[in-house]
C-alpha positions as CSV (number, residue, x, y, z in Angstrom):
1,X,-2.6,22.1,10.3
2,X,-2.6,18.4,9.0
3,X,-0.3,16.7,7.4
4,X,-0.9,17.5,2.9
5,X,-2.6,14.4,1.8
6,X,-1.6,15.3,-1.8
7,X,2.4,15.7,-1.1
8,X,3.4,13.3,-3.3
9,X,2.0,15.3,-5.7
10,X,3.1,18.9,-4.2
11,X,6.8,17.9,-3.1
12,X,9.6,16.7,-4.4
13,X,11.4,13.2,-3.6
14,X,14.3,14.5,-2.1
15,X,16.1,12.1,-0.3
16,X,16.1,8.1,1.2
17,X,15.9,7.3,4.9
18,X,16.2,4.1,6.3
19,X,14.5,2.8,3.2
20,X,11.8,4.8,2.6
21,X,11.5,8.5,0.6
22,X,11.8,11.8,1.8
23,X,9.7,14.7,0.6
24,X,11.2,18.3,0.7
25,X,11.8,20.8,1.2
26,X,14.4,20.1,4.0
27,X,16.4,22.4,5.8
28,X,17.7,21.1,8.9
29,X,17.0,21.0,11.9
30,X,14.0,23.2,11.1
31,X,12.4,21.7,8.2
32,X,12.4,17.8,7.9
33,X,10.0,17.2,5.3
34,X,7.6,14.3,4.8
35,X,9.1,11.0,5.6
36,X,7.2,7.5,3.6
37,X,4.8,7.4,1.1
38,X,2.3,4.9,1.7
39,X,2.7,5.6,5.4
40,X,3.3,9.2,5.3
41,X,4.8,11.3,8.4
42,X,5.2,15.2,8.8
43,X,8.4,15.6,10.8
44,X,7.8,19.1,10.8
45,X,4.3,18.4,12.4
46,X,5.1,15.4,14.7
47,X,5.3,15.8,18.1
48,X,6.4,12.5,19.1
49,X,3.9,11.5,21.7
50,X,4.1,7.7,20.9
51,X,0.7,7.0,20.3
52,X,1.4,5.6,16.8
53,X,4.1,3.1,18.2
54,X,2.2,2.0,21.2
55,X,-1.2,1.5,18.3
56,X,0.8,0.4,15.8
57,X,-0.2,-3.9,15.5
58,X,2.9,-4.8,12.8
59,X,5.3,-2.0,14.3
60,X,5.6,0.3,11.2
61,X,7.1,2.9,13.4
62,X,10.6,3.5,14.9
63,X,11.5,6.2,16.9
64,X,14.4,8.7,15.1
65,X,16.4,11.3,16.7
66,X,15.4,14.9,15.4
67,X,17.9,17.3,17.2
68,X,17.5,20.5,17.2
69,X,14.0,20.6,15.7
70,X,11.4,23.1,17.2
71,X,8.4,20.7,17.6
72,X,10.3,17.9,19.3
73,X,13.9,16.4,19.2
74,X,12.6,12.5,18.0
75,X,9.8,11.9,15.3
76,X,7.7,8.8,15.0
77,X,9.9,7.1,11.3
78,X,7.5,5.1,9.1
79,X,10.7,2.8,8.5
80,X,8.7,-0.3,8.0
81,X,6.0,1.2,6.0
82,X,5.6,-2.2,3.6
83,X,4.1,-3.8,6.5
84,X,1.6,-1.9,6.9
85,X,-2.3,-2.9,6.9
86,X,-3.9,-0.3,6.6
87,X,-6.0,-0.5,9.4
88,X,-5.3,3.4,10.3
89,X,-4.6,3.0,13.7
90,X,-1.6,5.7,13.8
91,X,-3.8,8.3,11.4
92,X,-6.8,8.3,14.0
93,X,-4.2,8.9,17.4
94,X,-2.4,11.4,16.1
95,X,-3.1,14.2,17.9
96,X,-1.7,16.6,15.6
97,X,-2.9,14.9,12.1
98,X,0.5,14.6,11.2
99,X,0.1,11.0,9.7
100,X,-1.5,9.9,6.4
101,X,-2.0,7.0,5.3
102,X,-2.8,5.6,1.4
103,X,-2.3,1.9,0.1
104,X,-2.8,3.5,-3.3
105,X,0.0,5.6,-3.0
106,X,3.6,3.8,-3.4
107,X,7.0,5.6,-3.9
């Protein structure tokens, strides 16, 4: 299952992290919702296998600790999502399509 392309649309803003929006529902440690809006990561999919910080060319990405989730205790954070360039880097090496990105799409 990929990450909802629409979830800015289907989810509610439910919280701020490290500058950026949250999208519920959220239920730690289980559920962690959607984390950016222009850069977009499923915590609940993300299986933090670094390929989108090692790709990454303006480092959009920080590493977060997730403990206790089922998937995998650290997710990939978009915490520096305004510098982003949209070349898509981190969407096409995700193996698990948990990444979207949209430079229409602002919170």
């Amino acid at each position: 299952m990929a990450i909802d392309p629409q979830f800015h649309e289907n989810r509610e803003q439910v919280d701020e992290h490290k500058g950026h929006v949250v999208w519920g529902p959220v239920d730690e440690p289980e559920e962690l919702g959607i984390h950016g809006t222009h850069v977009a990561v499923d915590f609940d999919l993300c299986i933090a296998d670094g390929a989108c910080l090692e790709d990454c060319p303006v480092d959009v990405f920080e590493w977060v600790e997730t403990p206790g989730h089922p998937e995998s205790e650290e997710k990939a954070d978009p915490t520096h999502e305004a510098q982003c360039i949209d070349c898509m880097l981190c969407v096409d090496v995700c193996p698990v399509d948990a990444i979207d990105v949209d430079a229409g799409r602002t919170a």
